[in-house]
VEXKE-303660 format. One line per field, with one value per atom (N, C-alpha, C): residue number from 1; x, y, z. Coordinates in Angstrom, 3 decimals, decimal comma. Each point is the difference from the previous one (the first is absolute). Last residue first. Layout:
VEXKE-303660
torza	c(NUM;...);
px	c(X;...);
py	c(Y;...);
pz	c(Z;...);
//
This chain:
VEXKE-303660
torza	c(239;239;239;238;238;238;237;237;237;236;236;236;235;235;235;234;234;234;233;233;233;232;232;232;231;231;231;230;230;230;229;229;229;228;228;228;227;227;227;226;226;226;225;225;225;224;224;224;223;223;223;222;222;222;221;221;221;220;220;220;219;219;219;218;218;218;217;217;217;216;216;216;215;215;215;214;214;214;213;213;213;212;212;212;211;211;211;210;210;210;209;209;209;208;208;208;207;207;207;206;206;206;205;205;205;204;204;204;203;203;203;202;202;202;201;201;201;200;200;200;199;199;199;198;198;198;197;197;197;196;196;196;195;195;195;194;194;194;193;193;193;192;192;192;191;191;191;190;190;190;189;189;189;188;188;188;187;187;187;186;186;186;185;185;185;184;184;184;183;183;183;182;182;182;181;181;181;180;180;180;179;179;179;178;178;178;177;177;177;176;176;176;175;175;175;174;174;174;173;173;173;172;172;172;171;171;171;170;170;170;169;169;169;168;168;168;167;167;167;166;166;166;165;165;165;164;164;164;163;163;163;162;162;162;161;161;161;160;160;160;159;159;159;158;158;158;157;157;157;156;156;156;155;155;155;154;154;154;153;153;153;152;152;152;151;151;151;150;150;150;149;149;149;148;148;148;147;147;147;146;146;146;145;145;145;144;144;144;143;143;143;142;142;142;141;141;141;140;140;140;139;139;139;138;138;138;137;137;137;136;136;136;135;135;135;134;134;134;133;133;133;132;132;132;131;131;131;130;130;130;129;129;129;128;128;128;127;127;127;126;126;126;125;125;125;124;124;124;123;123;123;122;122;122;121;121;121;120;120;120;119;119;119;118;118;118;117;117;117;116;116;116;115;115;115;114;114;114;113;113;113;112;112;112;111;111;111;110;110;110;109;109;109;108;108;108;107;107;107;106;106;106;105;105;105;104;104;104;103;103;103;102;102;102;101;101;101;100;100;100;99;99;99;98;98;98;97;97;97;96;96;96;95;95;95;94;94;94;93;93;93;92;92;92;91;91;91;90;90;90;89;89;89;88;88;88;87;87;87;86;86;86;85;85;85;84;84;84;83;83;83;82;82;82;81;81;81;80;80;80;79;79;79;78;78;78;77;77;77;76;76;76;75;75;75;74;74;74;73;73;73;72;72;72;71;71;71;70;70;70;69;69;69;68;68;68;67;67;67;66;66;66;65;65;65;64;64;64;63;63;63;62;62;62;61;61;61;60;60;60;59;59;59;58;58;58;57;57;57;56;56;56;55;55;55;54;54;54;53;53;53;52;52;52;51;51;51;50;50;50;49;49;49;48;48;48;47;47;47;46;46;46;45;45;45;44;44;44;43;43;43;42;42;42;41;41;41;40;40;40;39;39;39;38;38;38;37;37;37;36;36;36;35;35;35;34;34;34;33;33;33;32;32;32;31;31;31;30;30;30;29;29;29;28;28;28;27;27;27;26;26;26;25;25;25;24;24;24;23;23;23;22;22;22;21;21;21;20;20;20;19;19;19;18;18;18;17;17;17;16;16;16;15;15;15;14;14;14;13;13;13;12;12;12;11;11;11;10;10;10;9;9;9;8;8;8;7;7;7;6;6;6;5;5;5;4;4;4;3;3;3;2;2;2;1;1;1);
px	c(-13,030;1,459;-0,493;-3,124;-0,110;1,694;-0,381;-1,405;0,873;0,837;-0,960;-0,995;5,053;-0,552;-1,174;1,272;-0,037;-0,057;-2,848;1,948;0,030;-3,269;0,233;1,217;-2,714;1,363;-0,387;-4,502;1,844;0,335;-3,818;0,691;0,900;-3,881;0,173;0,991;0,694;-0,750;-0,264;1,097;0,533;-1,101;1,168;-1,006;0,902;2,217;-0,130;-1,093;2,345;-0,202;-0,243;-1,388;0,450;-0,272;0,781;-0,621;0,730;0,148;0,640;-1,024;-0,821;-0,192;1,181;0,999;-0,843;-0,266;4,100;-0,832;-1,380;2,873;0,216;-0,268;-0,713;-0,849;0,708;1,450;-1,453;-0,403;4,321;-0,126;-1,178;1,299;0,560;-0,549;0,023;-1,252;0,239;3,116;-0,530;-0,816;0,216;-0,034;0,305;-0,078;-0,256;0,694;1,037;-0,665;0,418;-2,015;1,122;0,251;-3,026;1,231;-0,559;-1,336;-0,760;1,782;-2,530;0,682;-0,403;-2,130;-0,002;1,445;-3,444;1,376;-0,168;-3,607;0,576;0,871;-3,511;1,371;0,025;-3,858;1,145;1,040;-2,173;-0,607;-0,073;1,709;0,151;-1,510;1,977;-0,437;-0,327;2,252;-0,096;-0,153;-1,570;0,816;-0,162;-0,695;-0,439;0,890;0,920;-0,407;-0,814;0,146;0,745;-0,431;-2,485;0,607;0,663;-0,558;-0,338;0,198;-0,928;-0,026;-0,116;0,995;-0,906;0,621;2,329;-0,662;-1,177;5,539;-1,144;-1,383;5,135;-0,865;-1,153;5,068;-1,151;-0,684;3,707;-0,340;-1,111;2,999;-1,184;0,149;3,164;-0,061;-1,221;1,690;-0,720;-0,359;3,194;-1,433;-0,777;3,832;-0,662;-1,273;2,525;-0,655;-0,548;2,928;-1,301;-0,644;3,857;-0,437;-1,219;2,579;-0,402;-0,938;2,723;-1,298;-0,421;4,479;-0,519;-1,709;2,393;0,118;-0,889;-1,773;1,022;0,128;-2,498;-0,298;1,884;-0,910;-0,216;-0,029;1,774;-1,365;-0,137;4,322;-0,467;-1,373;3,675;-1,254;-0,449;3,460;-0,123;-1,410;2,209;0,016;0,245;-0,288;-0,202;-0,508;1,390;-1,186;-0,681;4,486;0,010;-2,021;2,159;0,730;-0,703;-0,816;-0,885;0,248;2,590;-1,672;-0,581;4,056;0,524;-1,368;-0,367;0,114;0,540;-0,663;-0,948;-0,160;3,901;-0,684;-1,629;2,839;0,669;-0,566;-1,504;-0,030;0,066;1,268;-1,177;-0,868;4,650;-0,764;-1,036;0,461;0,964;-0,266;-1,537;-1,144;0,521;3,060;-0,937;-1,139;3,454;0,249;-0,850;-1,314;0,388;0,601;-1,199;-0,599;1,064;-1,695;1,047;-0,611;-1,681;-0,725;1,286;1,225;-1,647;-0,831;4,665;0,332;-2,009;1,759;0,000;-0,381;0,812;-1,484;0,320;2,438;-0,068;-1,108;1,877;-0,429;0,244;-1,640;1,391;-0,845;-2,623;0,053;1,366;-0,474;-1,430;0,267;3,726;-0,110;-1,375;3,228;-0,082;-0,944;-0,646;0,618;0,058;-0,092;-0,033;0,493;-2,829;1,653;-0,500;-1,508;-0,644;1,614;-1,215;1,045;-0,992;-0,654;-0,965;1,303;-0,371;0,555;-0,838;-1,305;0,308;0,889;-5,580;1,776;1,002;-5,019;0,827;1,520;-4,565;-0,339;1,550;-0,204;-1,478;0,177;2,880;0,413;-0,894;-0,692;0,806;0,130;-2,292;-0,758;0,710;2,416;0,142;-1,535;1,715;0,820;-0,270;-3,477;0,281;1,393;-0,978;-0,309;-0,712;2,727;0,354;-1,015;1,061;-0,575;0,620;-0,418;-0,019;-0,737;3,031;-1,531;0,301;3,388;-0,221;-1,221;2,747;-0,972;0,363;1,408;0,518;-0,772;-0,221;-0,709;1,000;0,676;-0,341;-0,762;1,718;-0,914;-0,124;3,770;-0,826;-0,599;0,084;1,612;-1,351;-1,683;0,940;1,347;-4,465;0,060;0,859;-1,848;1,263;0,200;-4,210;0,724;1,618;-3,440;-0,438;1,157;1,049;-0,072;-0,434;-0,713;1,254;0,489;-4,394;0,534;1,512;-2,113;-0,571;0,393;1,184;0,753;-0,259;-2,504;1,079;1,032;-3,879;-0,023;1,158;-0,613;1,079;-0,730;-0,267;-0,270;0,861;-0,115;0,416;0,309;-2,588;0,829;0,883;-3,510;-0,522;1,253;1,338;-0,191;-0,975;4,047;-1,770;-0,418;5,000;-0,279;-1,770;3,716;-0,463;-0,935;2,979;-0,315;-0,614;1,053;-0,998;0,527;1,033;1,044;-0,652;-1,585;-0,348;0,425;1,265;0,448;-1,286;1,813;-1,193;0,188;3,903;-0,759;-1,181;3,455;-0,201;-1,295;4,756;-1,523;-0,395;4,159;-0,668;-1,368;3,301;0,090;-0,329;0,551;-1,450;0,211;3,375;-0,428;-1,319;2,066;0,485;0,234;-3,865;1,083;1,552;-3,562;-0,281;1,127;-0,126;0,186;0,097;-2,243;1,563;0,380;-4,712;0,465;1,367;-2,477;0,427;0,607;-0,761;0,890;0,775;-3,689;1,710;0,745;-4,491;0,176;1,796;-1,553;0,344;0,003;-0,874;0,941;0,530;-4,180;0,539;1,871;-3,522;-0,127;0,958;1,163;-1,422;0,303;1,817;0,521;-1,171;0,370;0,681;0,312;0,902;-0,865;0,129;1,669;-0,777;-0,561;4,690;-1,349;-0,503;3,252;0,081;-1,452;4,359;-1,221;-0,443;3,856;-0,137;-1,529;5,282;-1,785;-0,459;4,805;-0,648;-1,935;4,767;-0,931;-0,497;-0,136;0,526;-0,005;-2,032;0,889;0,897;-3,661;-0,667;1,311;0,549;-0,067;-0,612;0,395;1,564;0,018;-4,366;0,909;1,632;-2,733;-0,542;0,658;1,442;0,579;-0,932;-1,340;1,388;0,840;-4,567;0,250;1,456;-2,996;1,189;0,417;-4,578;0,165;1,660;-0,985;-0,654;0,168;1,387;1,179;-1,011;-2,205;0,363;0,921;-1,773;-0,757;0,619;3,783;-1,551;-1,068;3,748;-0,047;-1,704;3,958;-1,641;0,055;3,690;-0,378;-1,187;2,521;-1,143;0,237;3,059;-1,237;-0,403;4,423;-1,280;-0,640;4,976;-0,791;-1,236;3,851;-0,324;-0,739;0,212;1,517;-0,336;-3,949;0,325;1,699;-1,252;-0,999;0,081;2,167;0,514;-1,113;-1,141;0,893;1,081;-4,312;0,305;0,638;0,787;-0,136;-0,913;1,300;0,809;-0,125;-3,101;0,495;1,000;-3,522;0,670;0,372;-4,242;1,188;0,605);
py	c(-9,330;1,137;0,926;-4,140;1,505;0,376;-5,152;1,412;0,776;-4,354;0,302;0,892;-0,863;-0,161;-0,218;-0,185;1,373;0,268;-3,421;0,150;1,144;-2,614;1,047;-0,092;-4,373;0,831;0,628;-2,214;-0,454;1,534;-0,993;-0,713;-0,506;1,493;-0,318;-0,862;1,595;-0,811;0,103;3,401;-0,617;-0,745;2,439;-0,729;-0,410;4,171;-1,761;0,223;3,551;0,094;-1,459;3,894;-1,504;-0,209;4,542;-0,650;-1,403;3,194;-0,893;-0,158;1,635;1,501;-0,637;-2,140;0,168;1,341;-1,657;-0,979;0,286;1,604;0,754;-0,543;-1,667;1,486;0,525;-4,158;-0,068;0,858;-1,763;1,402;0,078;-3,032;1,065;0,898;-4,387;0,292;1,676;-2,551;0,657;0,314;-2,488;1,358;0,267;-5,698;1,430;1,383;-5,424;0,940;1,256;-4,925;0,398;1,461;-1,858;-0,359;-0,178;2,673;-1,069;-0,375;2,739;-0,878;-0,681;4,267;-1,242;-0,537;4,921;-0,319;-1,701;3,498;-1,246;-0,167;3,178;-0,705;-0,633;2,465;-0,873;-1,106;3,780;-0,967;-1,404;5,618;-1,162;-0,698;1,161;0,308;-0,638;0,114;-0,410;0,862;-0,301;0,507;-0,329;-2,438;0,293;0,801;-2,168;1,473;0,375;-5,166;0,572;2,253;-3,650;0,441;0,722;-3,145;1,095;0,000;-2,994;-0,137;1,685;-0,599;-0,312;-0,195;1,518;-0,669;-0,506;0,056;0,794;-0,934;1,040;-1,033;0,835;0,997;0,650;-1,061;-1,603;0,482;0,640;-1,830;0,518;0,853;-4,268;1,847;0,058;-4,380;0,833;1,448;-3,651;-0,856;1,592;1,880;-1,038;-1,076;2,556;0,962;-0,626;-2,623;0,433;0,831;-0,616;-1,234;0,030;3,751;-0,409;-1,199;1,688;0,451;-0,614;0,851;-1,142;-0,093;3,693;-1,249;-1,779;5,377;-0,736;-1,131;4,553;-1,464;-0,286;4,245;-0,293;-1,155;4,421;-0,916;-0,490;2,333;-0,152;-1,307;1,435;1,515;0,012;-4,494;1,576;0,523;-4,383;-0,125;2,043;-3,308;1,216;0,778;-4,686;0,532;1,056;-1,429;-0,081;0,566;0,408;0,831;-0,102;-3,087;0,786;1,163;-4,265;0,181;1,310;-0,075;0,220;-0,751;0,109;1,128;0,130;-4,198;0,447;1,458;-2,831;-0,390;0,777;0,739;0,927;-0,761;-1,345;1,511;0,629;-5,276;1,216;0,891;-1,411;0,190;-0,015;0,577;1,096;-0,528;-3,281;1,450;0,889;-3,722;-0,602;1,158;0,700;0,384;-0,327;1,984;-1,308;-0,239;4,930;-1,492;-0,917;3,403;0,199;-1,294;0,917;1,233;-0,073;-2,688;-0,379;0,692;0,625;-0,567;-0,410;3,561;0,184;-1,178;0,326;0,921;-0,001;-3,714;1,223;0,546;-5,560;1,279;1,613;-4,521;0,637;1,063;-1,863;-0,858;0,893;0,169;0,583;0,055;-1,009;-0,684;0,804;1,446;-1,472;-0,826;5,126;-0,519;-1,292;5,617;-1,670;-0,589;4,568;-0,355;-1,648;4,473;-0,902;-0,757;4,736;-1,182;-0,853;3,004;-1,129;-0,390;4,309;-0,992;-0,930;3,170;-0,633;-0,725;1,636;-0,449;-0,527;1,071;0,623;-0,107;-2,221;1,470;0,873;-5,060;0,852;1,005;-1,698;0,393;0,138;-0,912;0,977;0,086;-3,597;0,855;1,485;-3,851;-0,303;1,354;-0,834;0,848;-0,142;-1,491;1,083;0,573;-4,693;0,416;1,651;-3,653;0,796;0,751;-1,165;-0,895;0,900;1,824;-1,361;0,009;4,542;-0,713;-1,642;3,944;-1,098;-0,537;3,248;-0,680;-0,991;4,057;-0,446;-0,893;2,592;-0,042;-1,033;4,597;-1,305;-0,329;4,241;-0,532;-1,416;3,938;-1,295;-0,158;4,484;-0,922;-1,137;4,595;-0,091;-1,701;1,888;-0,267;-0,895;1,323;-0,170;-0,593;1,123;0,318;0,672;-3,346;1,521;0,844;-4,155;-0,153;1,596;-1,751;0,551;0,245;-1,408;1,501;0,521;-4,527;1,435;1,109;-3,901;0,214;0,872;-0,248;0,601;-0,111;-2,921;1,640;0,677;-4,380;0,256;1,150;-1,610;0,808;0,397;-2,626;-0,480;1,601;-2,275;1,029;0,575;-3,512;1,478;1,207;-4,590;0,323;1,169;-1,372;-0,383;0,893;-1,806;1,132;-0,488;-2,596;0,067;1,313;1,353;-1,372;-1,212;6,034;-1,190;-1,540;4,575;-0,611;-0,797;2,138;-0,338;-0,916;3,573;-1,621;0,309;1,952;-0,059;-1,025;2,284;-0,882;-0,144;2,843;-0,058;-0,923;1,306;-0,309;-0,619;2,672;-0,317;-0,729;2,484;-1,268;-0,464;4,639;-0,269;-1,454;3,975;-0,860;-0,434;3,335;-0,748;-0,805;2,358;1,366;-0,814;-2,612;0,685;1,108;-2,405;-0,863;0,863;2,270;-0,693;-0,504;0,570;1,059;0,167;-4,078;0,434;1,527;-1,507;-0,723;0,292;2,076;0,493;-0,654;-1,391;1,320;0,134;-2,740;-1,224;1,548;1,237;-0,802;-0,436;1,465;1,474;-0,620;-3,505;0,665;1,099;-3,417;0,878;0,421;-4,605;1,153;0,830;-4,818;0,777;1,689;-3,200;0,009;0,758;0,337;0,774;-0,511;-1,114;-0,984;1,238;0,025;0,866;-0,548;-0,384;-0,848;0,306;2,198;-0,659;-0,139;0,724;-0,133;-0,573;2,859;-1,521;-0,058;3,263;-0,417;-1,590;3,964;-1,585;-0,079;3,314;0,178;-0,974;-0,901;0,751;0,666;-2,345;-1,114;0,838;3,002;-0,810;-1,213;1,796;1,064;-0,532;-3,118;0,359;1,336;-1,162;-1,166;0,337;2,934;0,536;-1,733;0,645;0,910;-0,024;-3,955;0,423;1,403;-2,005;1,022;0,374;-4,018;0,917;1,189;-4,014;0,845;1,105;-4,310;0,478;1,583;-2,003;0,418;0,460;-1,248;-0,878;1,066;0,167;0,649;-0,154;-1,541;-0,484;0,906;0,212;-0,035;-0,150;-1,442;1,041;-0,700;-2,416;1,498;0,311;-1,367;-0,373;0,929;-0,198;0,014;-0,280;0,481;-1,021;-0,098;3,884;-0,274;-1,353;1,978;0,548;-0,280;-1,895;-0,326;0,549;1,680;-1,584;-0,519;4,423;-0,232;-1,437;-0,092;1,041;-0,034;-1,197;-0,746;-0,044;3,636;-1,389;-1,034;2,995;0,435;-0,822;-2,193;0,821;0,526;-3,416;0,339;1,289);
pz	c(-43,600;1,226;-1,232;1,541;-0,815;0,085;2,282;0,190;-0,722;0,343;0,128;-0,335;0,991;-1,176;-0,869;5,211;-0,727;-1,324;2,811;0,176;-1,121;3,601;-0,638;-0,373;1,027;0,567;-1,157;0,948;-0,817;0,399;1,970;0,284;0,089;-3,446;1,062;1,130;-4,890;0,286;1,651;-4,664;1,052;0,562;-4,717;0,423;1,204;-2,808;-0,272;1,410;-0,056;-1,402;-0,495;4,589;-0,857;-1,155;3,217;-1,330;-0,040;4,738;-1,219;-0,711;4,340;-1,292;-0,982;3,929;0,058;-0,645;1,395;-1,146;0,015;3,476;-1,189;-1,510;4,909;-0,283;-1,452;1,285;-0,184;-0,394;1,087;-0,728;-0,482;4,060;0,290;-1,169;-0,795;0,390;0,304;-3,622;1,053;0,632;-4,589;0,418;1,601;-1,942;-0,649;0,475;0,656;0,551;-1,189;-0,784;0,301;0,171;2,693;-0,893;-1,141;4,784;-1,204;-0,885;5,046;-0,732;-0,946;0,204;0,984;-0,679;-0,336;0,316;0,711;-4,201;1,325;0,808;-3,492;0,379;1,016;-2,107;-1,104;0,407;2,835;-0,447;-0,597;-0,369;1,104;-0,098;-4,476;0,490;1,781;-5,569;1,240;1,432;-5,386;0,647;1,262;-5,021;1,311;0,981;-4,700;0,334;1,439;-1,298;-0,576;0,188;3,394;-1,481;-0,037;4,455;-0,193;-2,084;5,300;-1,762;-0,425;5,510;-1,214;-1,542;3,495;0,885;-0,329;-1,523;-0,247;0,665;1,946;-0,751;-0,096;2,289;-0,865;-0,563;3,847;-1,329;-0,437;4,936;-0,629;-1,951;3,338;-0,059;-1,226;1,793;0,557;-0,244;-2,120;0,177;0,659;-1,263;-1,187;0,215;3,326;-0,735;-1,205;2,521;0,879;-0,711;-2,383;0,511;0,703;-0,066;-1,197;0,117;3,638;-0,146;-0,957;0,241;1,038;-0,078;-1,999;-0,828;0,666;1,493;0,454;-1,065;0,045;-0,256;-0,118;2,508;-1,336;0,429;2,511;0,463;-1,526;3,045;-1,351;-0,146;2,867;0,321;-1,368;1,533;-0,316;0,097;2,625;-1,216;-0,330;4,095;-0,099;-1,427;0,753;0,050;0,253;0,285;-1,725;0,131;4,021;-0,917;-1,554;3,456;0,152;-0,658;-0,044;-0,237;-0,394;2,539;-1,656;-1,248;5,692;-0,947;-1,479;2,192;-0,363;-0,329;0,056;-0,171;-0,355;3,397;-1,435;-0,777;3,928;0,011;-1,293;0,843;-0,490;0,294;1,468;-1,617;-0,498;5,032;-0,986;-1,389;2,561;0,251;-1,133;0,788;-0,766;-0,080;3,450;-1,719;-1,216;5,199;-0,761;-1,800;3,440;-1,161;0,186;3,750;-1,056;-0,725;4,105;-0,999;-1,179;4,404;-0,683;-1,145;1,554;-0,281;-0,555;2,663;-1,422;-0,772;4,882;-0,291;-1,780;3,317;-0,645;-0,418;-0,047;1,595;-1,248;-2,675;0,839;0,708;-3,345;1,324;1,726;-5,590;0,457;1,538;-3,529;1,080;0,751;-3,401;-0,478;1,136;-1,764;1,247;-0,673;-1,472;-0,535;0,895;-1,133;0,504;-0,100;-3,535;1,361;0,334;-3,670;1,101;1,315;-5,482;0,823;1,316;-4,476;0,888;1,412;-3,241;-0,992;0,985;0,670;0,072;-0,594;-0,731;-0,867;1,080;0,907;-0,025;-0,486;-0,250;-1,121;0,206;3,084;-1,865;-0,913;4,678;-0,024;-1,654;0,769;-0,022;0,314;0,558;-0,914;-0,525;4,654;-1,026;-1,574;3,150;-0,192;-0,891;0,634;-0,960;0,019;2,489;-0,981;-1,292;5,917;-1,342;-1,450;5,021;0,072;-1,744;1,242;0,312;-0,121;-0,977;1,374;0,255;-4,019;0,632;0,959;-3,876;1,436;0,796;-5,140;1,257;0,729;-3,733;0,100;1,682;-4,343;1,312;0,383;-2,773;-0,097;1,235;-2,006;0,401;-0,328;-1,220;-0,670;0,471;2,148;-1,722;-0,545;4,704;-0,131;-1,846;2,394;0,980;-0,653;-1,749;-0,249;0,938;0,760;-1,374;-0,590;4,290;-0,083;-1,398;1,348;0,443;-0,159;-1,325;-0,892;0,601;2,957;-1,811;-0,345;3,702;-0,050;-1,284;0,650;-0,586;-0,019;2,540;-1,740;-0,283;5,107;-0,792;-1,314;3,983;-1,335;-0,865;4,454;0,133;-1,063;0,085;0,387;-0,102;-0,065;-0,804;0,158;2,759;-0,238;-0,972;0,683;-0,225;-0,049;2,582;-0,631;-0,378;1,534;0,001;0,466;-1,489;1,057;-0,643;-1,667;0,415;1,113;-4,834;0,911;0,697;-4,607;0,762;0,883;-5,046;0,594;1,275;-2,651;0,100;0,945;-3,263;0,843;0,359;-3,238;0,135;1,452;-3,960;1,206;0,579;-3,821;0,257;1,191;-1,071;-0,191;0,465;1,991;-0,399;-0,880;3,362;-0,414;-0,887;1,854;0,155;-0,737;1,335;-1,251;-0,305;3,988;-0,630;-1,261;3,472;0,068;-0,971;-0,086;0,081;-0,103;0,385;-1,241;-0,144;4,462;-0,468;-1,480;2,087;0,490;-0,279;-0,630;-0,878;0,326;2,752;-1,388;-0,897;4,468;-0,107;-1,261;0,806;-0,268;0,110;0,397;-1,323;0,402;3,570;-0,380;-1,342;2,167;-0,367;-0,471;0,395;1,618;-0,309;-4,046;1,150;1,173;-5,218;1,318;0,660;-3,329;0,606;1,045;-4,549;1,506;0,264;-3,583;-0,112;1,657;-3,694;1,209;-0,211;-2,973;0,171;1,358;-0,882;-0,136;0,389;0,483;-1,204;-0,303;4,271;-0,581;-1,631;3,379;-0,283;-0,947;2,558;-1,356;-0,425;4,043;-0,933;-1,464;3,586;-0,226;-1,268;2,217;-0,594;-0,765;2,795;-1,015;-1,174;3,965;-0,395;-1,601;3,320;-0,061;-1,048;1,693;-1,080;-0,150;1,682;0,555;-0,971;-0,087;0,836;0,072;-1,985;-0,866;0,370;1,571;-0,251;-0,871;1,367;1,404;-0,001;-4,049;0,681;0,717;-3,169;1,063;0,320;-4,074;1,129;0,661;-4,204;0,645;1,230;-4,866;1,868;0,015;-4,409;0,534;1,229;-2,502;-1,085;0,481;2,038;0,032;-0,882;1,328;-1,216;-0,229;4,078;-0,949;-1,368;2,742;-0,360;-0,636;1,964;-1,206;-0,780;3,782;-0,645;-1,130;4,140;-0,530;-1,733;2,244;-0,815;-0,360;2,566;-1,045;-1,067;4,514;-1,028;-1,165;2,775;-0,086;-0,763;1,869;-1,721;-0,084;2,242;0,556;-1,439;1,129;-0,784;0,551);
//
């Protein structure tokens, strides 16, 4: 890209410029395009870390609506050479814009592992034809690949889920034939205090106490006769 067209680009109305790898180093198209008001989307291949700093360095001075993309300009990209950490670096790196990834590997299911590690943009290129002459054409998808790409990242979004660990609704069902209950591990009397020994954790129905609150049923008064076996249940014991 030239600034030329550049500015052809910004006269028609496009939401956002793309600026290739190959233009990463161009500082002077880069400078000009952070001048823009228009969002831009900036691919680092081919380009050293103290480069992609200068980039956000530039850019920032301008702008936040920006994001910069994780690339490797091999084609096919080998996968040794991949390296998605770099997400995390640019991410700690660069807080405040957006981070995404740029890919040329064979297949799809690194970019789709780009977004476990927190990209919010994904570009792969698209061929109708694997076969055609060209170095791009074997490391790009097929459209039937492309959906499900998106297909399987909007999977992997919902399975990201939250930083929240609990019994799942889905679960229920399984937790009902399988999840562990308090059972008593003998015949015990009325006023007996429970003591380890007493107790049990098995599957049983219909389900009782939590196996999980064992340690805190223990130094209970029972106020009724239990049978070996039968589910603890809390109306059982002393309050």
């Amino acid at each position: 890209m030239d600034i030329k067209s550049l500015e052809f680009l910004v006269d028609i109305g496009v939401p956002f410029v793309k600026i290739g790898s190959g233009d990463a180093n161009n500082f002077l198209l880069i400078e000009e395009a952070a001048r823009k008001n228009i969002p831009l989307v900036i691919s680092t291949g081919m380009q050293s870390f103290e480069t992609v700093k200068w980039i956000y360095d530039t850019v920032s001075r301008y702008k936040k609506n920006f994001a910069l993309l994780h690339c490797v300009s091999a084609y096919p990209t080998p996968f040794e050479d991949i390296n998605l950490r770099v997400l995390k670096l640019y991410q700690e790196e660069f807080p405040d814009i957006v981070i995404g990834y740029s890919g040329h590997e064979l297949g799809i299911d690194i970019s789709a592992a780009a977004v476990a590690l927190g990209s919010k943009i994904i570009e792969r290129h698209i061929t109708l034809d694997k076969q055609q002459k060209g170095s791009d054409h074997k490391c790009s998808l097929e459209l039937c690949e492309f959906k499900q790409l998106v297909t399987n990242i909007r999977n992997l979004e919902k399975s990201l889920g939250q930083t929240v660990k609990k019994i799942q609704p889905s679960e229920m069902e399984c937790f009902q034939k399988l999840g562990k209950t308090i059972v008593y591990s003998k015949d015990l009397l009325k006023g007996h205090m429970l003591v380890y020994g007493d107790l049990d954790i098995k599957v049983a129905e219909p389900g009782g106490v939590d196996g999980s609150e064992i340690n805190n049923i223990y130094g209970k008064i029972l106020n009724t006769h239990v049978l070996i076996d039968e589910n603890l249940q809390l109306e059982h014991l002393v309050t």
